[in-house]
C-alpha positions, 0 to 999 in steps of 0.5 A: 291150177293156173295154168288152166286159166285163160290170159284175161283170168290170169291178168285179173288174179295179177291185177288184184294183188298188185291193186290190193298192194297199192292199196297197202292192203295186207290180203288180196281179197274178192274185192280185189279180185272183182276190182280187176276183172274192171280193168279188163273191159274186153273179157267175157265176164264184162261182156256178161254184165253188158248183155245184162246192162250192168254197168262196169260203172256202177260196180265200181261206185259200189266198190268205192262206196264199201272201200277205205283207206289203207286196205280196210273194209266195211266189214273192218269198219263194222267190227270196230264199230261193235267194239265202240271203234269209228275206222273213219275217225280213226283214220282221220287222225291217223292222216291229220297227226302221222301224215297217213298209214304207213305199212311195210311193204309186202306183197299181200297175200291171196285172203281164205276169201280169195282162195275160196273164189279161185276154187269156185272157178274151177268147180264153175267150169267144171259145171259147164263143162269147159277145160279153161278157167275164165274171167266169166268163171270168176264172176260166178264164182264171186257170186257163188261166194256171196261176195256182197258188192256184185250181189248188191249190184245184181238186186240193184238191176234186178239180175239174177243169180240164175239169169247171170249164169245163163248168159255165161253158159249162152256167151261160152256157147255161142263162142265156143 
């Protein structure tokens, strides 16, 4: 399937799982994946969220405000909370007494999440109709997913799901 994926998307897939490891995270999940497309300030995807005015900055306060140490989440965070658990303090003591987490080094691995977003590109651009999977595929894939922190910051500058997916199909037409 790869091969079908333009360079932008490519180097956003391979971005993620290096970020995703940097982070010490054992998955390389949408997060991640919606995290790399930010390094790519050039690719269809940002220039959708531009023409939208969506800032690539407020996607990035919103992933740093969801996102915690040594790879968990805010979705670990409420887990444990359920079980009587606080991540935060946790990871407070972690650091103060053993001086960090510390994790074998491997190379995270693509999460069912992520997978299931990769997919979702591809059936994205079947819907409209292209041979090529790109970064704007990827981005309505994440949405299609329901992948919280685009969607929060779509409500936030009252996006649509359906105005988003307009302006991919416009971009790629006017491009294409």
């Amino acid at each position: 399937m790869f091969e079908r994926f333009t360079a932008a998307a490519r180097r956003t897939v391979q971005t993620a799982l290096l970020e995703s490891s940097a982070a010490e995270a054992t998955e390389c999940g949408p997060d991640h994946l919606l995290s790399a497309m930010l390094d790519e300030p050039r690719c269809t995807a940002m220039q959708v969220l531009e023409a939208l005015a969506i800032p690539a900055q407020d996607v990035r306060d919103e992933l740093a405000r969801v996102q915690r140490p040594g790879g968990f989440d805010r979705q670990d965070a409420e887990a444990l909370a359920a079980l009587g658990i606080d991540l935060d303090e946790v990871l407070a003591r972690v650091e103060r007494n053993l001086g960090g987490l510390q994790r074998a080094r491997s190379r995270p691995r693509l999460s069912r999440e992520a997978k299931k977003v990769l997919e979702l590109a591809l059936r994205e651009a079947v819907a409209l109709h292209h041979r090529w999977i790109g970064t704007e595929h990827l981005l309505l894939a994440l949405v299609r997913a329901d992948q919280e922190v685009l969607l929060r910051v779509l409500e936030q500058h009252e996006v649509s799901r359906t105005e988003l997916r307009r302006e991919v199909a416009d971009r790629t037409r006017r491009a294409g």
